[in-house]
C-alpha positions in Angstrom: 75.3 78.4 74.1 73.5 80.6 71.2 73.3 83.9 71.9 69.6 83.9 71.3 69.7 82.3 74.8 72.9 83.9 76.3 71.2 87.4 75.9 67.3 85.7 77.6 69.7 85.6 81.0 71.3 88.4 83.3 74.6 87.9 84.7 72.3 86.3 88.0 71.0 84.3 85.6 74.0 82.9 83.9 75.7 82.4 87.0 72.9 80.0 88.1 73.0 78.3 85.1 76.7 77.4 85.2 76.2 76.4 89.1 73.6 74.0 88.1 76.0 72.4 85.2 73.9 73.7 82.4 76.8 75.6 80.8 80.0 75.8 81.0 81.9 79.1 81.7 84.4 78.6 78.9 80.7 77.9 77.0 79.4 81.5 78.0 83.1 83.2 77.3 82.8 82.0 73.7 79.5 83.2 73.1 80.8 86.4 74.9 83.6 86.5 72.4 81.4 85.5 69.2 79.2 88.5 70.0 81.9 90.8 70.4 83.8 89.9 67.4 80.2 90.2 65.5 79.5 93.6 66.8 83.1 95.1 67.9 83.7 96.5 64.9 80.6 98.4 64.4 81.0 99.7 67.8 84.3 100.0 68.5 83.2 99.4 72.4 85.7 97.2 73.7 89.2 98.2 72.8 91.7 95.7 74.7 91.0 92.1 73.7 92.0 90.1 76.9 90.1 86.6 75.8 93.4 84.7 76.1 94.0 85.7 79.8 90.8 85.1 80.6 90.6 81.4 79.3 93.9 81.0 81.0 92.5 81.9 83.8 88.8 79.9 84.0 88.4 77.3 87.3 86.9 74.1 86.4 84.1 74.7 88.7 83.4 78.7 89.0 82.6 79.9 92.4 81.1 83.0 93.7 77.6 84.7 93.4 78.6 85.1 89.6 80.6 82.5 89.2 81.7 81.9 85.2 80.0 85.0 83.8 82.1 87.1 81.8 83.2 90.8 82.2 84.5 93.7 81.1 86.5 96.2 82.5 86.4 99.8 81.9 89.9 101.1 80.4 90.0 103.9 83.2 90.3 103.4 87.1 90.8 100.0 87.6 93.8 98.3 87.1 94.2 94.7 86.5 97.6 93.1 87.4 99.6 92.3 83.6 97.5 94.6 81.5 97.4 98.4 80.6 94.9 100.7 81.5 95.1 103.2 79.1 92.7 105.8 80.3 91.5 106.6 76.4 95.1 108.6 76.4 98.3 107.9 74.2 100.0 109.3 77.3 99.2 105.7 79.0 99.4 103.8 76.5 102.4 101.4 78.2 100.8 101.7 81.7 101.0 98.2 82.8 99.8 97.2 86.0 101.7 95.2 88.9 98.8 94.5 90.5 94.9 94.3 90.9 92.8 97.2 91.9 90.3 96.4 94.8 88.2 96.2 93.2 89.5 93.7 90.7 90.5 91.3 93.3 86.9 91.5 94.2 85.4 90.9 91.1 87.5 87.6 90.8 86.8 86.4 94.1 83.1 86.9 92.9 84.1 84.4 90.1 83.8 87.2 87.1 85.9 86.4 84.3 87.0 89.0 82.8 88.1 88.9 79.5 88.7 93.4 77.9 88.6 96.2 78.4 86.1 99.0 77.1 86.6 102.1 75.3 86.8 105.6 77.4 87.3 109.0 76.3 90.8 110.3 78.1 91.3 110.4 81.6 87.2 110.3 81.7 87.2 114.2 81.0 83.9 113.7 78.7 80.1 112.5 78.7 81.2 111.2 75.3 83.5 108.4 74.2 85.5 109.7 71.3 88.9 109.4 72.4 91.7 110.5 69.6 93.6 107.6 70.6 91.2 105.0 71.1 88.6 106.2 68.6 84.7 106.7 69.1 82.7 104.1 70.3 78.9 104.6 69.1 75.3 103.6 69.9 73.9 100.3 69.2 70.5 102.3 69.3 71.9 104.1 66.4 75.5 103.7 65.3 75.9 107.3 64.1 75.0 108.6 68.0 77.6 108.3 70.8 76.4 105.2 73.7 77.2 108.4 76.2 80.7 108.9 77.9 83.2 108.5 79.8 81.8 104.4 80.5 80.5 104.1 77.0 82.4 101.4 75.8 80.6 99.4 78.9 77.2 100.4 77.9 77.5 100.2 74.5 79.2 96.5 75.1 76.2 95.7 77.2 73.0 97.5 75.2 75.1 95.1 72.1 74.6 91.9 74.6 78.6 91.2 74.6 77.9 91.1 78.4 74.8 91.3 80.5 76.9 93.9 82.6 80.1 95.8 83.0 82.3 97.8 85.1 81.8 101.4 84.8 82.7 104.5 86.7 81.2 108.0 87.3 82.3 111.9 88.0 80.2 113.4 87.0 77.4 111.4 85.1 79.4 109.0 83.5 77.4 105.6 84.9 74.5 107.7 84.3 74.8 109.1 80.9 76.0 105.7 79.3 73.2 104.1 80.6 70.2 106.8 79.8 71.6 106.5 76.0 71.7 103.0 75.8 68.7 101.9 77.5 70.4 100.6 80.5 70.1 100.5 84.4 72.7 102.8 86.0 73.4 103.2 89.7 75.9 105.4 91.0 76.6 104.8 94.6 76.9 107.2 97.5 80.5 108.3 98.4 82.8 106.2 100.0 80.6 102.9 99.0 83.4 101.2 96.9 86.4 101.7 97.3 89.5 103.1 94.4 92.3 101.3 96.5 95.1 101.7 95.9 94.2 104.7 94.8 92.9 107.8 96.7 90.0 109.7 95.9 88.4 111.1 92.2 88.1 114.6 91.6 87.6 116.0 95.3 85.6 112.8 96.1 82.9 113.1 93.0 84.1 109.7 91.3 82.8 106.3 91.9 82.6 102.9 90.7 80.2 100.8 89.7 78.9 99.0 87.2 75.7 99.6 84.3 73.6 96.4 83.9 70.6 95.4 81.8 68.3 93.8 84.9 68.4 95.7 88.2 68.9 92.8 90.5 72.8 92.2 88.5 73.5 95.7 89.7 72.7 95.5 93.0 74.7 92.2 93.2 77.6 93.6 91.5 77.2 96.4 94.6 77.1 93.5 97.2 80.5 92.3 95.7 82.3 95.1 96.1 81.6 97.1 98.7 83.6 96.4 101.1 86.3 99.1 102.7 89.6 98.8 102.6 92.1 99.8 104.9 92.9 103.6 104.8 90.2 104.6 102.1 89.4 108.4 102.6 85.7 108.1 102.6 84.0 105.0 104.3 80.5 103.4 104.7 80.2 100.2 105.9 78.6 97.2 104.0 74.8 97.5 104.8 73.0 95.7 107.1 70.8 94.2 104.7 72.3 92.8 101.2 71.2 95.1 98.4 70.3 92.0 96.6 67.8 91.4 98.9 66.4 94.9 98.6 65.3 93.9 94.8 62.1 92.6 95.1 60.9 94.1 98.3 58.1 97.0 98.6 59.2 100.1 98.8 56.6 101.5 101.0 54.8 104.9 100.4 57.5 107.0 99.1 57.3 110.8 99.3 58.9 111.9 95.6 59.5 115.1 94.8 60.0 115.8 91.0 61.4 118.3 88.3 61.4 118.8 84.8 63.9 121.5 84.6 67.6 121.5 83.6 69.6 122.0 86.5 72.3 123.5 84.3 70.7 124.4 81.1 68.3 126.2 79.8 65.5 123.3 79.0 65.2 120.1 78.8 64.7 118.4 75.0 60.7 118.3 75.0 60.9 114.2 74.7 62.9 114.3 78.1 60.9 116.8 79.8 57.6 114.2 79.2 59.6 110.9 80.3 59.8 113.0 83.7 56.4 113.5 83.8 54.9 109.7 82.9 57.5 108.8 85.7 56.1 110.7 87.8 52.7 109.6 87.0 54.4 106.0 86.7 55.1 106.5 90.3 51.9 108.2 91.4 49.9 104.7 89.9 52.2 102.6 92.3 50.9 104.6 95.4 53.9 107.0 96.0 53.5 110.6 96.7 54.6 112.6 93.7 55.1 116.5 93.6 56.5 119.1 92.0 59.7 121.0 93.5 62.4 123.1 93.0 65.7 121.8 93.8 67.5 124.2 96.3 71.3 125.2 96.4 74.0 127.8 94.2 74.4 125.2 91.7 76.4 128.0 89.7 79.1 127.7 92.6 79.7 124.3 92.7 80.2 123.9 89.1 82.8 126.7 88.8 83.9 124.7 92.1 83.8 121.3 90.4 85.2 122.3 87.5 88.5 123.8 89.4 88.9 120.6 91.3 88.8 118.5 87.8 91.1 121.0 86.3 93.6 120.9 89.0 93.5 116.9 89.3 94.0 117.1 85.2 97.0 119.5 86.0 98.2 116.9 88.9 98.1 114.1 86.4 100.3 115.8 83.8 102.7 116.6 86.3 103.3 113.0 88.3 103.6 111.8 84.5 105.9 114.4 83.6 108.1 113.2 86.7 107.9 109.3 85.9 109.1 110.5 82.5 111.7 112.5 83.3 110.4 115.2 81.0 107.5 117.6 80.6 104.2 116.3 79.0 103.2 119.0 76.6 100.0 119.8 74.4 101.1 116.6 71.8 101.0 113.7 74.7 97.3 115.0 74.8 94.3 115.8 73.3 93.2 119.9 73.6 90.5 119.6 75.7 92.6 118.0 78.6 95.3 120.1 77.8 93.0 123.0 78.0 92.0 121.7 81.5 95.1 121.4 82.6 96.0 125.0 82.1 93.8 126.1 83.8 94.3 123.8 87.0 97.6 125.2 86.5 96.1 128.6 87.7 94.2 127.3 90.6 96.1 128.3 93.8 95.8 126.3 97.0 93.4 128.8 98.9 91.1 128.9 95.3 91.2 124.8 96.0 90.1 125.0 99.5 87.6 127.5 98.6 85.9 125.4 96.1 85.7 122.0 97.9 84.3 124.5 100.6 81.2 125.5 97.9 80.9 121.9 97.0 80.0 121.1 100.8 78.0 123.9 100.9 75.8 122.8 98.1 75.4 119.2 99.1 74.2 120.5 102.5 71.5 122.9 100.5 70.2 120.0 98.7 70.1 118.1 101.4 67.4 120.5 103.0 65.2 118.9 100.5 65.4 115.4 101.3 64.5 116.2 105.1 60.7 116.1 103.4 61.1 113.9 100.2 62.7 110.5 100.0 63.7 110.5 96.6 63.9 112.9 93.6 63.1 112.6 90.1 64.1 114.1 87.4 65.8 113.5 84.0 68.7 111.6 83.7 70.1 114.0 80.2 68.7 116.5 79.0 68.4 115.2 75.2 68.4 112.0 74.0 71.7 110.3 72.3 73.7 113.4 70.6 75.6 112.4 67.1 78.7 111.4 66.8 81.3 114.8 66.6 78.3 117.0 68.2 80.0 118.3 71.1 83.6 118.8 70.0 83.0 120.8 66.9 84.8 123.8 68.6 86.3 125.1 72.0 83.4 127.9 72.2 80.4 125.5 71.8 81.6 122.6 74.4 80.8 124.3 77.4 77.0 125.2 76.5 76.8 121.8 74.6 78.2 119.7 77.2 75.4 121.2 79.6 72.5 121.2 77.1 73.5 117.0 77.1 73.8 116.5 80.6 72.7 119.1 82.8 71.5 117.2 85.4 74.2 114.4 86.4 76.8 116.3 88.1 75.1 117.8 91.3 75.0 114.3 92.8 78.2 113.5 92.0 79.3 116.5 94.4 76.3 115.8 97.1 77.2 112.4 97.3 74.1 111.0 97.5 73.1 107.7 95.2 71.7 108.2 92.1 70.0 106.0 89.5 69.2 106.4 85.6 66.2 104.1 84.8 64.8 103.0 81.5 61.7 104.0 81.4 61.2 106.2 78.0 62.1 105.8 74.5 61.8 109.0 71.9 60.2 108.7 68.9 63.1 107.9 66.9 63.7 104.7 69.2 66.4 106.3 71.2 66.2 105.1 75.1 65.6 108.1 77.4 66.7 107.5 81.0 64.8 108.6 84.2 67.1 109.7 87.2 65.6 109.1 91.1 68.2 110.4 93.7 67.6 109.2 97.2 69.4 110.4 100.6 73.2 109.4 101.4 74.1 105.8 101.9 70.5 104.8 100.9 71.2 102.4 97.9 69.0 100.0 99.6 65.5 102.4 99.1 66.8 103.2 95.6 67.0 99.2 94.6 63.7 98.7 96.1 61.8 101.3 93.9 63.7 100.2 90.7 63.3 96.7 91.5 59.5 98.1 91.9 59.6 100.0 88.5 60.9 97.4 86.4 58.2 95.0 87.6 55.6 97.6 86.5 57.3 98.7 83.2 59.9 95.9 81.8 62.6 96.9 79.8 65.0 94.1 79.9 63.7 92.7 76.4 63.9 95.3 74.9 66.8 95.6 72.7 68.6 96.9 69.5 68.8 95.7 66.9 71.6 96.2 65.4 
């Protein structure tokens, strides 16, 4: 297959098309492969080469809703059995795994071939991917502008057309962020709606996994396939009623929206972001939704210093059941300074401070709740600029903090409410840089947010639209 026609169909789409005997899988894993070695090195976006395996490994007659359609995993999270998982860290750079991840097991049973494994920054501390030990990954958009972190490998793999979609995961924006920079559909799922076995939870329960696609019917698939519990997970929902790929293509019904332009955690929004809000909103207004203006409630200064504690102490954690399987203390050189900063100061995060902080965290996701007792969804921008360059946010210790916040102030809140949130493409600045639009909806209500975007992209296309790298 060409990949003028590989990149016409979504991993739905190729799917059929091997079911039906029109290609081959092996067919579409070459073409996967041709692209990547075409555009890899520009990109640096996939950083573990696992074609061999994956050939190895190919049925003669795929099964599963996406049978013969290759995939990539992100190099943080999930572990596939006989590979390493790296993390973006030197300090796991000979972490082979025994065995698959859940959520691995479930992507195979789906029929996904998976064939590497995509660049991250390390241990998924940043909304960047310029890891020390992997090296940056960049934009297809614009190869001197970051594809967003920590899944920016995946989106920049998939904005390239390596894959139609990819496995990604999010703490804190980072299915979100990707996405909004590379002109991709992100959905980050509610807590507890696919599980990390055998792994517990992420960062107090903020981290999830998902996926970032080009078409919104391949993500709510992708959600179908792997969200089912498993036995002892800390945070559970049951698979829903309805299958969220039959959500995609339904009405939405009259939705009550509630918008924003502000920066939850910044100042301001970048001017371009503040108006992809606002035709959104209008967007919405068109398709017979109520849109209005509100403020979003809760001490969103608390849970950060909250959240930030609880990533810090897990950072600290990590350095220390490493030290142990060493046998010796991982210092500042196993790491790069921004984790080692974090972990000194989980260091200094007693017990009670812990407790007290997950405590905040609760408290704001009931405070935000309030405002979904009259709204069924919110809107309001994904980042709060467009792509940032390449080195931007790491020039210095003193500028991260405000920098990291002027990029994404509005990503993290959700992760600690645990509702779903999506990043839509619905903008582009006038550079050409994809600006995402972010609708939240109520916990364990995937199925409303599928049925708006599914709603959305109908009215406003974006599938086709592509860089050109």
């Amino acid at each position: 297959m060409k990949f003028e026609e590989y990149r016409k169909h979504d991993a739905v789409g190729l799917a059929g098309l091997v079911a039906k005997g029109e290609v081959s899988a092996g067919e579409l894993l070459d073409t996967a492969v041709a692209r990547m070695a075409e555009v890899n090195p520009a990109l640096n976006a996939v950083t573990l080469d696992l074609t061999e395996m994956a050939r190895k490994a190919l049925p003669a007659k795929p099964q599963g809703p996406l049978g013969g359609v290759p995939y990539l995993l992100k190099d943080l999270g999930a572990m596939m059995a006989g590979t390493v998982t790296t993390g973006g860290s030197r300090l796991w750079k000979d972490n082979l795994a025994a065995a698959d991840s859940a959520i691995v097991t479930l992507y195979k049973q789906a029929g996904l071939n998976i064939f590497g494994k995509t660049n991250t920054p390390e241990f998924g501390l940043m909304p960047i991917t310029e890891p020390e030990f992997l090296g940056a990954c960049r934009n297809p958009w614009d190869v001197d502008r970051t594809p967003g972190g920590s899944s920016g490998g995946a989106a920049s793999a998939v904005a390239a057309g390596i894959v139609p979609a990819a496995h990604a995961s999010d703490g804190g924006g980072s299915i979100r962020t990707p996405a909004s920079a590379c002109g991709l559909f992100g959905m980050k799922p509610s807590r507890g709606r696919v599980s990390f076995a055998p792994m517990g939870e992420g960062w107090g329960g903020a981290s999830i996994q998902h996926a970032v696609t080009r078409s919104v019917r391949d993500s709510a698939v992708l959600l179908d396939v792997v969200c089912t519990p498993q036995s002892g997970d800390p945070y559970y929902l049951a698979a829903p009623a309805v299958p969220y790929a039959q959500e995609v293509g339904r009405a939405p019904g009259k939705l009550r929206i509630g918008f924003t332009t502000a920066a939850l955690a910044a100042p301001a929004l970048d001017p371009e972001c503040a108006q992809a809000v606002l035709d959104a909103a209008r967007l919405c207004e068109s398709l017979g939704h109520t849109v209005e203006e509100v403020t979003v409630p809760g001490d969103l200064a608390a849970m950060q210093k909250a959240a930030g504690d609880v990533i810090a102490a897990s950072v600290a954690a990590t350095l220390e059941i490493e030290s142990e399987k060493r046998g010796r203390p991982a210092d500042q050189s196993d790491v790069e300074d921004l984790t080692w900063f974090m972990a000194r100061r989980g260091m200094s995060v007693t017990g009670p401070a812990y407790v007290r902080g997950l405590a905040a965290i609760h408290a704001y996701g009931r405070a935000v709740a309030e405002l979904f007792k009259t709204y069924d969804v919110l809107l309001l921008s994904t980042l709060g600029s467009p792509a940032i360059p390449i080195g931007w946010l790491t020039e210095s210790i003193e500028t991260y903090a405000p920098r990291l916040f002027d990029f994404m102030p509005n990503t993290q809140a959700f992760n600690n409410t645990g509702q779903p949130a999506m990043t839509v493409p619905l903008s582009w600045s006038k550079s050409g840089l994809p600006i995402g639009v972010q609708f939240v909806g109520r916990m364990a209500e995937e199925g409303l947010l599928f049925r708006l975007a599914g709603q959305l992209e109908a009215a406003q296309p974006w599938f086709d639209r592509t860089p050109a790298l």
